[in-house]
DRENZAMAR-73384 format. One record per atom (N, C-alpha, C): x, y, z; residue in one letter. Coordinates in steps of 0.05 Angstrom, whole numbers, plus 5000, padded with zeros to 4 digits. Layout:
XYZA...
//
This chain:
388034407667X389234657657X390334607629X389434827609X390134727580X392834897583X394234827561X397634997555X395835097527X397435387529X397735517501X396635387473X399135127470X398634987445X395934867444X394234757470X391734647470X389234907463X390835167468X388435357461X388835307437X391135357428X391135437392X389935247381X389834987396X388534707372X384634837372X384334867402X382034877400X381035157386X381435277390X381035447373X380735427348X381335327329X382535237306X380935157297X380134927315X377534567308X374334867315X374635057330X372235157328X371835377308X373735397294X373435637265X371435497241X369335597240X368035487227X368335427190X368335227185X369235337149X367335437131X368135507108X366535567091X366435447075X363335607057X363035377035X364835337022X366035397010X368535306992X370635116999X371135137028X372734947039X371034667038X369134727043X366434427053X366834247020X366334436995X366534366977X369034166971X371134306973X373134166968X374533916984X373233907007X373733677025X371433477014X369833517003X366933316991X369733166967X370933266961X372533196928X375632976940X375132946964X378332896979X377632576975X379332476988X380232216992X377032077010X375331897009X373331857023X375031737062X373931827072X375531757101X378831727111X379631907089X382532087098X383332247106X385332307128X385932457141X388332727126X389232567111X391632747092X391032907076X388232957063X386633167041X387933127020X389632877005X389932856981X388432806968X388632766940X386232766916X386532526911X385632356896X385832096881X384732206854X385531996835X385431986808X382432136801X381131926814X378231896816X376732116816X376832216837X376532456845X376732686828X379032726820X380332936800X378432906770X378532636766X377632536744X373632666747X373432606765X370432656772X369433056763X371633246786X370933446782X370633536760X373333436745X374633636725X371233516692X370633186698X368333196681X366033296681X365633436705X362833506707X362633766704X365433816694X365534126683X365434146656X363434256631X362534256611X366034276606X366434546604X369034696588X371234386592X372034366614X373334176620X373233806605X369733816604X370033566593X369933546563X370233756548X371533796524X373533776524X375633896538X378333926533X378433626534X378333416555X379533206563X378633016540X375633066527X376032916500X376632936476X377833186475X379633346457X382133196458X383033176482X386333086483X386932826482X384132676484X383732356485X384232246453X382132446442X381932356417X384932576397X386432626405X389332756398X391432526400X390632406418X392632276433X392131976401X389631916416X389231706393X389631666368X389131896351X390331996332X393631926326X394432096347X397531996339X399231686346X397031576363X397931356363X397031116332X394331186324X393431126300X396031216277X396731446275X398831566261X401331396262X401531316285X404731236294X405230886275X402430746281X401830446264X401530406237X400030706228X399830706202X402030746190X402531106197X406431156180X407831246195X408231126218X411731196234X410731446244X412831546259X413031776266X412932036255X410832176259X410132446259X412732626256X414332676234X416832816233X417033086229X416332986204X415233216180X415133466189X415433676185X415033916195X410934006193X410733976163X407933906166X405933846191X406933576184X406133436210X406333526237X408433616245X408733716273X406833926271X407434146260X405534296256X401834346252X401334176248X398334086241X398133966270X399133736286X399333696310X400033936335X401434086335X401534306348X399334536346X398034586319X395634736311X392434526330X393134296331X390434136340X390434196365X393534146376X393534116407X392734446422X393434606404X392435026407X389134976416X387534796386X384934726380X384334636421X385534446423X384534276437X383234406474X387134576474X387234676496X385034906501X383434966479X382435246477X379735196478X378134916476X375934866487X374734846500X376234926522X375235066546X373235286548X375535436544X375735766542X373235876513X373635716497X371935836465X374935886453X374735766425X376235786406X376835946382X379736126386X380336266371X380736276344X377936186326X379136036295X380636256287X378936556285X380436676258X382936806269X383236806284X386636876301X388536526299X386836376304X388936166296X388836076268X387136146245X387936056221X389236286211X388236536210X390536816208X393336736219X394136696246X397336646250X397936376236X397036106240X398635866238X397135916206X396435906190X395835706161X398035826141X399236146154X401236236128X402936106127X403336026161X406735906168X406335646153X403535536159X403935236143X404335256109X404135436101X404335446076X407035556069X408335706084X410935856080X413035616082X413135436103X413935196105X414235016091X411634916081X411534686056X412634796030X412735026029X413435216006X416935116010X417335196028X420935146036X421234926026X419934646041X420434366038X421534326003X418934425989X419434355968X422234515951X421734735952X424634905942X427634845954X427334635980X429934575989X430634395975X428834145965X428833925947X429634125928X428734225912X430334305884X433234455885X433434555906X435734735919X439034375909X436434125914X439233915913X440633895882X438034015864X440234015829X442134295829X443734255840X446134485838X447034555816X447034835815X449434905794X452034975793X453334875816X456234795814X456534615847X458634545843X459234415873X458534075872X458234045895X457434085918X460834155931X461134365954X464034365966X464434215985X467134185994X467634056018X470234176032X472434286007X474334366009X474934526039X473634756043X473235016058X473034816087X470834746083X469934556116X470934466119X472834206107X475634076114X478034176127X477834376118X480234546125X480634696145X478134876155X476835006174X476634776199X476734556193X476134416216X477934236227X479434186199X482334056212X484334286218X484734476207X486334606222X485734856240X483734986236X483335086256X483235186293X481034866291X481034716320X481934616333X484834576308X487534536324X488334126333X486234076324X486233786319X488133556305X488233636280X489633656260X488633356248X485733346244X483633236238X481733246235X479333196217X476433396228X475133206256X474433436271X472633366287X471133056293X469833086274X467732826267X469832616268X471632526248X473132306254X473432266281X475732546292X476432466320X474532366335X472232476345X470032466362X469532096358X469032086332X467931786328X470431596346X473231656337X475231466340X475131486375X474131656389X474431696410X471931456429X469731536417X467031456432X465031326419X465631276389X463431156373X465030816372X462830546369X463730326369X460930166365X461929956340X459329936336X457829766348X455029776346X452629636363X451529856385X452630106385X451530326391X451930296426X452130596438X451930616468X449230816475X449730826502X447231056519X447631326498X450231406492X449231766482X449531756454X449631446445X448431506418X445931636415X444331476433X441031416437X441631836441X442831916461X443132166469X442632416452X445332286437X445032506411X442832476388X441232276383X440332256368X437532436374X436932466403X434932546416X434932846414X436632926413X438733156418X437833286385X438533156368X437833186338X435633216332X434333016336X431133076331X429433216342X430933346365X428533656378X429033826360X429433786337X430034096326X427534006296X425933796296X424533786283X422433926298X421633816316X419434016342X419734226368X421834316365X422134516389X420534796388X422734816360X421635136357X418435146346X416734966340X414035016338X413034896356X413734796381X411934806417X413035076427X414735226411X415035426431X413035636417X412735626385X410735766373X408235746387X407535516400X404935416401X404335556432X406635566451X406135626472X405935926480X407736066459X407736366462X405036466447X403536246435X401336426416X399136396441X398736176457X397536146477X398236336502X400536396505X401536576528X401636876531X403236976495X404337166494X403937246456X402237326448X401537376423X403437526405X403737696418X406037886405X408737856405X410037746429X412337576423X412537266399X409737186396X409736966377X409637016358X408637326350X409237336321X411837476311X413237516322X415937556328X417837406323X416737176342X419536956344X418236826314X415836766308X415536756275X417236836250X417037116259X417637256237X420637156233X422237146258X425037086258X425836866248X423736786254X423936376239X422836366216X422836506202X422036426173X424036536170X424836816178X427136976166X430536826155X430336726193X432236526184X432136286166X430036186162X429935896142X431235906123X428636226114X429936326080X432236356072X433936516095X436036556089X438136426086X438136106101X438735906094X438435806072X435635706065X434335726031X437535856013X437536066015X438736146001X441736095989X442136066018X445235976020X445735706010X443735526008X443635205999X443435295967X442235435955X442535495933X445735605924X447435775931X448835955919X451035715936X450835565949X453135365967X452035105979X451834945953X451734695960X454834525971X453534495998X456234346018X454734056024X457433856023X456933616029X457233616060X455833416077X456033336098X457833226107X460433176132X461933046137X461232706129X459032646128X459132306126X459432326089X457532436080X458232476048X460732506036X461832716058X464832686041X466332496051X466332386071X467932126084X467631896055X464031916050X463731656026X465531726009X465331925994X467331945978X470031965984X471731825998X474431906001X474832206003X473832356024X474732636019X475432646057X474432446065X475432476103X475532196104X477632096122X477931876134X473931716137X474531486142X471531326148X470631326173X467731516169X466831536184X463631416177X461931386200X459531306205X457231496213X455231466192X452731666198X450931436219X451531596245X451331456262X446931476273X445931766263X442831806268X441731586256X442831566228X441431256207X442031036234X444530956240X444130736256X442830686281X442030956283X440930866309X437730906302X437030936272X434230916257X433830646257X435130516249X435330256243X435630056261X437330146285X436229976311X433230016321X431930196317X430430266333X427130116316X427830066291X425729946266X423730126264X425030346259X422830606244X422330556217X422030416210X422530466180X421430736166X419230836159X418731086157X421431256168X421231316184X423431626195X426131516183X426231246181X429131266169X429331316138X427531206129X427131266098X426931576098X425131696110X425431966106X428632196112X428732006125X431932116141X434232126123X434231846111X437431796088X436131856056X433732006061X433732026031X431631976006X429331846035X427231756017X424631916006X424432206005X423632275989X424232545978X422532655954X423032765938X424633035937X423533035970X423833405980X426333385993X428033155988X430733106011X432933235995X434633386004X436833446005X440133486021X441233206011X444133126026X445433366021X445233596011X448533776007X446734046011X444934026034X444134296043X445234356077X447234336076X449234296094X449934626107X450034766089X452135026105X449735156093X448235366107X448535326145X447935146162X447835096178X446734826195X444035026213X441034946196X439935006218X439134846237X439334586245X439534466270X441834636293X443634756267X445234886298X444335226302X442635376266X442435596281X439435646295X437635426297X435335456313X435335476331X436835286348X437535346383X439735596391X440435686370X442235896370X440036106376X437436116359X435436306351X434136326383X433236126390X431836026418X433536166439X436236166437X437736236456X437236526459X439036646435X438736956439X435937106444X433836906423X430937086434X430837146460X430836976480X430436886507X431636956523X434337096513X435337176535X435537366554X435037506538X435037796565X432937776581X430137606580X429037656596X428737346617X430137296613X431736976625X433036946653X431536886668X433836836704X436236676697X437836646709X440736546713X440236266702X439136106719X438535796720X436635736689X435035886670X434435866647X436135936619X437536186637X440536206610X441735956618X443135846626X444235606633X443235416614X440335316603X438835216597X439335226561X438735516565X438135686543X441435606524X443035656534X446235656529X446835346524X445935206542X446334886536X445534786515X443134836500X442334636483X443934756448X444634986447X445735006421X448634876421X449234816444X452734636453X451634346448X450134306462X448833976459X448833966431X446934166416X446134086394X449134056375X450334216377X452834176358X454534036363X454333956392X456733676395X454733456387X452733466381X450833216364X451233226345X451233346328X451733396302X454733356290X456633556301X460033356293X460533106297X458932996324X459232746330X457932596312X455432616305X454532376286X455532376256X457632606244X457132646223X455932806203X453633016214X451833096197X451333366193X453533476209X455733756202X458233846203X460433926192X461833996198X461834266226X464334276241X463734496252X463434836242X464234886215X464435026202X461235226192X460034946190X456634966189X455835106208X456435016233X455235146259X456135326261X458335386254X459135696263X457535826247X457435736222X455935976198X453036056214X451935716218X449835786226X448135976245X450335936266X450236136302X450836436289X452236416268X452136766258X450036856247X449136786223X446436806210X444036846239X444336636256X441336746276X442336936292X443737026301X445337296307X445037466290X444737446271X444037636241X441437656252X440237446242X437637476246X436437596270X436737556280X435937666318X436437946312X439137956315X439338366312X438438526288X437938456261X437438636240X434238576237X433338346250X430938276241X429138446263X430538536290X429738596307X428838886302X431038926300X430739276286X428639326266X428239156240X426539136223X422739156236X423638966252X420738906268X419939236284X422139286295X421539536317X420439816295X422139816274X421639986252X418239996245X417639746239X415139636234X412839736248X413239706282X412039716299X411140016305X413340166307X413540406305X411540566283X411740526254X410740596247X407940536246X406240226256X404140226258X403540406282X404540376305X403440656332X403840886315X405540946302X405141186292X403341276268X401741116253X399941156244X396841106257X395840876278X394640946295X394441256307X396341276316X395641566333X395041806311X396141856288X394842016270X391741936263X391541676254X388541656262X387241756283X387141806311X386041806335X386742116339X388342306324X388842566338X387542736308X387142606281X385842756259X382042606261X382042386274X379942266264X380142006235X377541956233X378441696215X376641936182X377342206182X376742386153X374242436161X371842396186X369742526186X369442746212X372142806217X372643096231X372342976258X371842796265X371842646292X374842526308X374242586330X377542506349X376642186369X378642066360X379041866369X379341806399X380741596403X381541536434X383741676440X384841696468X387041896478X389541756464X391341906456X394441826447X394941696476X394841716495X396141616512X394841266525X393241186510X392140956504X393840846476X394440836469X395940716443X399040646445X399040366445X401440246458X402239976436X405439976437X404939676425X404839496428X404839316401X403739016409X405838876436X408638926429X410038846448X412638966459X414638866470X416239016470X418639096445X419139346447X420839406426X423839376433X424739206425X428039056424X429239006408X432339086414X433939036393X435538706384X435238666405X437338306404X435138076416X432638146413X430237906421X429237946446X
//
């Protein structure tokens, strides 16, 4: 006499499978009971798929590349660089599918040029015509915050000691996402979400410039700069030291100064602090609980990296978190303005014709590129 549970097994073992199931048990573990995959396996399907075995020697020969890169000149920093690497890896992922040249040299080649354009104008932005200040930030930060010291000193006297600890390594990590964040997120929204990427674009140049600008009309020294000079107690630019443990040579030379396009007193605003500021607000309204959290954390990280090593006052950050708040809401409006009026010239096309007395598609087909928002 079978029980219940003995029907249900049998039953079960006599449901016949299908092809698709038969398939995928051919791809399993050879005489396993668990239906996991092995390397092998995975490795097998995914080559014998044309689209697929492009991609994988697409990413092989990416990979190699940057490790060739890494022996020749250090690390890949550069904005350039990240960028041309982020444009390959678009290339790479998209070999699958068929590749979007003139949508990807139309979106990415302006930015690469709008960019290197910056690099170089920030370098000249360093022959000032008055300054460089320090006064304002000193002041703002010793008394303000209620310290009755700047920041940076305290922080160091608190937790910095030399031969370096774990959140040196921390903050320094912390610092340098802001050479590559915001263009993997370019790279991912152009792959995901087109119209939000040219968006969060637009906002990111918006803000650069307008930084640009401010380095021109307010050259500010950096807390470690003014420390050299007797203008703050002695403090340590602590990113260099932990360049220098690490034997980058490249990234550190590029870091303290070694070439042409470098500028020490482009200080206020801090966009290391207003980019994650920028990231934040874009993102948020349409953000679950557990990703604001996320979202909110890293412009805190980033600016307690930054007072701590030296390489802003807090004064910077504030300016900076305002300006992408600027940017976010006026740039937003600007964009919606924009948007608006392209649907609204579409639909006059489509309800007069294109001038040969002919009617278009329904108005009620004509939509925009994305959503229209005021704060990202």
């Amino acid at each position: 006499m079978t029980t219940t549970e003995d029907e249900d097994r049998i039953a079960v073992a006599t449901v016949p499978s299908s092809p698709a199931q038969n398939d995928v048990a051919t791809e399993r573990v050879p005489g396993s009971s668990s239906g996991r995959w092995t390397s092998s396996s995975w490795f097998a399907s995914h080559w014998a798929d044309k689209g697929s075995r492009r991609v994988m020697i697409g990413w092989a020969v990416l990979v190699a590349s940057l490790v060739v890169y890494y022996f020749v000149a250090g690390i890949p920093w550069s904005t350039n660089s990240v960028l041309l690497y982020v444009m390959a890896g678009l290339v790479v992922s998209s070999l699958g599918s068929g590749v979007r040249w003139k949508r990807l040299l139309l979106d990415w080649l302006p930015l690469v040029v709008v960019l290197f354009g910056y690099g170089i104008l920030r370098g000249y932005a360093s022959h000032t015509l008055w300054g460089p200040f320090y006064r304002p930030q000193v002041w703002f930060d010793t008394h303000v915050t209620g310290l009755g010291v700047d920041p940076t000193v305290q922080l160091q006297r608190w937790l910095y000691r030399p031969g370096l600890h774990f959140w040196d390594y921390l903050v320094w990590m912390c610092y340098m996402s802001h050479f590559f964040t915001s263009f993997i997120i370019m790279g991912v929204l152009w792959k995901t979400n087109h119209s939000k990427f040219r968006r969060y674009v637009a906002l990111f140049v918006g803000l650069t410039f307008i930084g640009y600008i401010t380095y021109i009309l307010y050259p500010a020294m950096p807390p470690w700069m003014a420390s050299q000079f007797g203008h703050l107690p002695q403090t340590t630019r602590i990113i260099d030291q932990v360049w220098k443990h690490l034997h980058i040579g490249l990234g550190q030379a590029l870091f303290a100064g070694g070439t042409q396009f470098d500028n020490n007193v482009a200080a206020m605003p801090s966009l290391h602090g207003a980019y994650p500021m920028l990231i934040c607000l874009f993102f948020w309204k349409e953000s679950s609980r557990r990703k604001r959290v996320l979202l909110a954390a890293y412009p805190i990280c980033m600016a307690f990296s930054l007072v701590y090593t030296g390489e802003h006052f807090v004064t910077d950050i504030f300016v900076g978190w305002i300006y992408a708040a600027a940017t976010v809401y006026f740039g937003s409006k600007l964009l919606n303005r924009w948007e608006m009026r392209r649907v609204r010239k579409q639909m006059q096309e489509q309800r007069y014709g294109a001038g040969d007395g002919t009617l278009g598609a329904p108005l009620d087909s004509l939509q925009p590129d994305g959503p229209l928002v005021t704060s990202g």
